[in-house]
C-alpha positions as CSV (number, residue, x, y, z in Angstrom):
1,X,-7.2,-16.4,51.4
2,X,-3.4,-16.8,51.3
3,X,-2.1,-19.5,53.6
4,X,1.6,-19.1,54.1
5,X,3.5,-21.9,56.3
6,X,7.1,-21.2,57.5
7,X,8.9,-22.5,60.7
8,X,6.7,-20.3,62.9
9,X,3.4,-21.9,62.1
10,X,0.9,-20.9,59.5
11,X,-0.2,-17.1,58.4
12,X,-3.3,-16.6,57.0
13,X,-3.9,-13.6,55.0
14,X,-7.0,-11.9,53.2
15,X,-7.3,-11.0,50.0
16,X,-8.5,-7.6,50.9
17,X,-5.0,-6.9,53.0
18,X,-2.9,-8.1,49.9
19,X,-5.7,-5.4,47.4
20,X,-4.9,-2.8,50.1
21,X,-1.5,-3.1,50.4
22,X,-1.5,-3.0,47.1
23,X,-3.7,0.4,46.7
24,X,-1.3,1.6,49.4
25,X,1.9,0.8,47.6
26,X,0.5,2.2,44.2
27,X,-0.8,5.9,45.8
28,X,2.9,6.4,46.4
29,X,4.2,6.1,42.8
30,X,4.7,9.0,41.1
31,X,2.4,9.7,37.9
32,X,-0.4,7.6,39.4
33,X,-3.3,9.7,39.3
34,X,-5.8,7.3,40.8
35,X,-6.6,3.6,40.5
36,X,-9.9,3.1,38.4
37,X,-11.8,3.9,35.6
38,X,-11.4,7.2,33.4
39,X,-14.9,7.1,32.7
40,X,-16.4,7.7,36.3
41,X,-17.3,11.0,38.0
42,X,-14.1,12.6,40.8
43,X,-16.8,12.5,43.2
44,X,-18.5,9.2,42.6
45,X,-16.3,6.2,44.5
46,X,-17.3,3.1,43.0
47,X,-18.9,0.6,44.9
48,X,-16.9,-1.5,47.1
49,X,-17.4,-5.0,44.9
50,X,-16.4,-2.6,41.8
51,X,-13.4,-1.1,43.7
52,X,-12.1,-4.7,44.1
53,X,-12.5,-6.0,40.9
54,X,-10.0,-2.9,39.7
55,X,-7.0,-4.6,41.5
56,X,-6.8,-8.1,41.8
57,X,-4.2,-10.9,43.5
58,X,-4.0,-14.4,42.8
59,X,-1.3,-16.7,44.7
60,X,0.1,-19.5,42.5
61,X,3.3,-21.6,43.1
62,X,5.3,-19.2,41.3
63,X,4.4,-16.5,43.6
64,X,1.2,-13.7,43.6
65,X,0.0,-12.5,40.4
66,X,-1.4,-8.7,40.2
67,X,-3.5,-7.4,37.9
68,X,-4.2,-3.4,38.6
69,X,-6.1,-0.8,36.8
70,X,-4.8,2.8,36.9
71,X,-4.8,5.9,35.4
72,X,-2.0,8.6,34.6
73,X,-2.1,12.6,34.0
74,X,-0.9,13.9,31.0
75,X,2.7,14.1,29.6
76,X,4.2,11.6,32.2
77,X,6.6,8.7,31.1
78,X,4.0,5.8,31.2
79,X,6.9,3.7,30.8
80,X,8.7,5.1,33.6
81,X,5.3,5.4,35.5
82,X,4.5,1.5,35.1
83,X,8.4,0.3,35.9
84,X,7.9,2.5,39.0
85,X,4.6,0.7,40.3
86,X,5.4,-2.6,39.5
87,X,9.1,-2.2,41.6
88,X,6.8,-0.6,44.5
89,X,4.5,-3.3,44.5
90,X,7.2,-6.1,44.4
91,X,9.0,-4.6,46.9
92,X,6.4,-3.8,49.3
93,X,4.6,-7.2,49.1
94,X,8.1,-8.8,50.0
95,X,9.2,-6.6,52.6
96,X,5.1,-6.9,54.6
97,X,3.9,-10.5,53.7
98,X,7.3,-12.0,52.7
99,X,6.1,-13.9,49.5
100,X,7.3,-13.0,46.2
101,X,5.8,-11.6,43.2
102,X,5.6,-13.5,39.9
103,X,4.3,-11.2,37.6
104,X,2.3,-7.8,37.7
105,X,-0.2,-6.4,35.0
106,X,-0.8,-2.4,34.9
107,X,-3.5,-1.3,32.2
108,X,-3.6,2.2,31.7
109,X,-7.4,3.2,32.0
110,X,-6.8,6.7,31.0
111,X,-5.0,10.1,30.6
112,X,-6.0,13.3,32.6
113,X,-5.2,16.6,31.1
């Protein structure tokens, strides 16, 4: 749970809403084929505790701390690709929850063809 106090009182938010905003801001990026593991079936969705533990948040002092898994199609800029994810997610945390981001981790899970 994130507890955020400003002159209105105190917000408390989920860790879920922070994953799915998160999942939201990341299926708008260009060259993000899907968030996950390169190893499991199109048609299999991973469980829900396993879907979770692919994109994580942790608030700190500094601000939240994102760790994300995804994976990218073949013959994209990965460099491009990540800058582009971690700007979305930076920005879109901001602009919704109004906290800021310290630092954010993409791994690159795989390539599809």
């Amino acid at each position: 749970m994130i507890v955020i106090e400003n002159y209105l009182g105190v917000i408390e938010v989920s860790e879920a809403f922070v994953t799915n905003l998160i999942r939201m801001s990341v299926s708008e990026c260009f060259g993000v084929n899907r968030v996950g593991e390169p190893d499991q079936p199109e048609n299999q969705k991973p469980s829900k505790k396993k879907q979770m533990s692919l994109v994580t948040a942790q608030y700190t002092k500094a601000g939240l701390v994102v760790d994300l898994h995804i994976e990218v199609p073949y013959g994209v800029n990965i460099v491009e690709v990540v800058k582009s994810v971690k700007e979305k997610i930076r920005y879109n945390v901001k602009e919704t929850l109004d906290i800021p981001v310290s630092a954010v981790h993409v791994y690159i899970d795989g390539m599809r063809v």
